[in-house]
N, C-alpha and C positions, 0 to 999 in steps of 0.2 A: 104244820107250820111251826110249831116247838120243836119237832124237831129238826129244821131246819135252820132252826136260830140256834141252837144246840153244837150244829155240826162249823158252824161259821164260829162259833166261841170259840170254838179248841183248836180250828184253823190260824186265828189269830192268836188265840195263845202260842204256838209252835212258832209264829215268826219272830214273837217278842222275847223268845224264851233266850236266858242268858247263860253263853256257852264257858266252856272255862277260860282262865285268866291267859291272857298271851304270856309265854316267857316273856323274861326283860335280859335287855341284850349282854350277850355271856361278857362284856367290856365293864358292865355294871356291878357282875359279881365278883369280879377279881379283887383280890384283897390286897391293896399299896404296899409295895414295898417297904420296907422301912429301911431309909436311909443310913449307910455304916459310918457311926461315928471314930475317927480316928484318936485314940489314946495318944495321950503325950506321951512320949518314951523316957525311959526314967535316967535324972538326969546323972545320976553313979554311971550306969552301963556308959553313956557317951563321955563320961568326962574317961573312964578304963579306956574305950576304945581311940580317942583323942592322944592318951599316953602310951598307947602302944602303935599308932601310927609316929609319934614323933621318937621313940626308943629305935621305932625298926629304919626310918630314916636317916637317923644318926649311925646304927651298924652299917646300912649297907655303903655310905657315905667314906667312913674309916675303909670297909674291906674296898672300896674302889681304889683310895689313897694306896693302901698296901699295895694290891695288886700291880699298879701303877711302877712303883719301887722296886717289889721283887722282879719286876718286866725291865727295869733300868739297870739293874743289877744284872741281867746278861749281858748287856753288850760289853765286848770285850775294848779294853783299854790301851791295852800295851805291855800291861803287867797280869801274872797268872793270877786266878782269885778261884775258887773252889763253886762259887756262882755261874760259872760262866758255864758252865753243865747244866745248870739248876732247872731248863728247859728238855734237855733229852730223856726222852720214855726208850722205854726198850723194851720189842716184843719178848718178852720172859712166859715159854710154855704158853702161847697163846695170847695171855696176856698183855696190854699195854701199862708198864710199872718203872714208876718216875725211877732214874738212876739212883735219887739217893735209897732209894727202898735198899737197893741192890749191893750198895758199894760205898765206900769210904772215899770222898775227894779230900785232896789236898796238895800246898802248893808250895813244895819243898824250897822252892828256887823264885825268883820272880820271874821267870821265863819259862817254866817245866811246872803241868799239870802230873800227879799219879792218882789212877784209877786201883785200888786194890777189890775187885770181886768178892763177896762174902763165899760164892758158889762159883768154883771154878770152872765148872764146866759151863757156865754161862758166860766166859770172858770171852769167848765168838761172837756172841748175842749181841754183848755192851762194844764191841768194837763196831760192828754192823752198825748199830744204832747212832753211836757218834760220829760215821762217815757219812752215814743218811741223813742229818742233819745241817744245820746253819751254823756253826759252831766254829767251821773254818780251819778246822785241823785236823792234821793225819795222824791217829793212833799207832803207838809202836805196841806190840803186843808179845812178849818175851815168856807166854805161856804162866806166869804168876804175876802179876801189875800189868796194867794198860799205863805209858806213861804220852803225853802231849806238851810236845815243845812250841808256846808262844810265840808268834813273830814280831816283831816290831812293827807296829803301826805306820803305812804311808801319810803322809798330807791328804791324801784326797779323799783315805779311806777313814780317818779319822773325820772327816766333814762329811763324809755319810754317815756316821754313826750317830755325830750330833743330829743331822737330818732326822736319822731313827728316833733317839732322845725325845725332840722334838714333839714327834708324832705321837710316839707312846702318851705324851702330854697329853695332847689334844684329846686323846680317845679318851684318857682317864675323865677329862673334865665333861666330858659329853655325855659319860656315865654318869657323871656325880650330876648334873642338870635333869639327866633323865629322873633320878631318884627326886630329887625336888621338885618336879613334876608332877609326878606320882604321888607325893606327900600334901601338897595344897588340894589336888584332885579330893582326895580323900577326905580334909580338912573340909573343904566346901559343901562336899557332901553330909559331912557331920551337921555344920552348920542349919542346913535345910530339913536337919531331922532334929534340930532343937540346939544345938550350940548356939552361943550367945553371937553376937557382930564381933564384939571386944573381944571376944574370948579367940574366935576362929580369926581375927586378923591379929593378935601377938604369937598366935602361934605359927601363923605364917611369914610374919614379921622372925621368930628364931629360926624357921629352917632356912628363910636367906640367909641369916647371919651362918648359919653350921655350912650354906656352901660356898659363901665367899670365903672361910676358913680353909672347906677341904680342896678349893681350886689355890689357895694359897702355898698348900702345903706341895701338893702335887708340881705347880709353878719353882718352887722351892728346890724340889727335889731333882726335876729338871735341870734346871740349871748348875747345882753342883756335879750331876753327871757330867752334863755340857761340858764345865772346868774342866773333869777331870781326863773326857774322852780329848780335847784339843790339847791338854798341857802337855809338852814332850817333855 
């Protein structure tokens, strides 16, 4: 009988017995992220980079102006000018190398370009290259000087030139809007990394003012072309 109560103890001891702990679910051990605080950017670096978006602005603004100009300065007038090459390259030994690299213009007469060659045996080359062009004249070529005799401008063909005038305009100023484009982009973006309201709108408030200046200029220079391409 004892032992019978004996073997029933330790049967229920085994059912009551406690097994080990459950893991706890792997979501519970993970350790939280710590959320990345973002640092103010320091306000030196943006005011530097603020100054060198409106520096490079202003350069690329003027080289469009220019560009503009020296492209006005080809078209031909009616009178000789030493510009009116200022576009011909010339394959030189492979090469594609602006004429004045090459050669001395000048415009002894108002009607007669001379081409003088630094490299004579290249005055094939420089002849080639001025036929191949837009330029609108037949080189004489007498073995030392290339010279080009100007003709006299028609009525019809001097209102295409203005035409041309014209357009060159346009492109300039569609350059120069792109640049102001690109400048407020920039500007904006500053702003969102810590420039002031006040600060990023005067300075977008100066790059209109720098491009209603360089479409001023451009406008400018246009129209004294213009004059001078219609005036006989």
């Amino acid at each position: 009988m004892q032992r019978l109560l004996l073997l029933a103890l330790a049967a229920l001891g085994s059912t009551l017995r406690v097994g080990p702990l459950a893991a706890p679910p792997r979501a519970l051990l993970r350790t939280p992220r710590a959320t990345p605080v973002r640092m103010a950017e320091d306000p030196e670096e943006l005011e530097m980079e603020l100054l060198e978006v409106m520096e490079s602005m202003e350069d690329r603004m003027k080289k469009s102006v220019a560009s503009v100009t020296e492209q006005l300065a080809t078209l031909r007038v009616g009178r000789a000018t030493p510009d009116m090459l200022a576009r011909v390259e010339v394959d030189y030994y492979g090469a594609m190398t602006p004429l004045n690299q090459l050669a001395s213009v000048s415009a002894p007469t108002p009607q007669q370009l001379v081409v003088d060659v630094y490299d004579k045996d290249g005055l094939g080359d420089v002849e080639r290259a001025i036929i191949e062009s837009d330029v609108g004249m037949t080189p004489q070529n007498d073995g030392k000087l290339i010279r080009l005799n100007v003709p006299m401008l028609t009525e019809e063909r001097r209102k295409e030139l203005a035409k041309t005038a014209s357009a060159l305009g346009e492109e300039g100023k569609v350059a120069i809007r792109n640049v102001r484009r690109d400048a407020i982009d920039k500007i904006k973006k500053l702003e969102k990394r810590g420039v002031s309201e006040d600060t990023s709108a005067d300075n977008q408030d100066e790059v209109q003012k720098a491009l209603k200046k360089a479409e001023g200029e451009v406008e400018a220079a246009v129209a004294a072309r213009e004059k001078e391409i219609t005036t006989i």
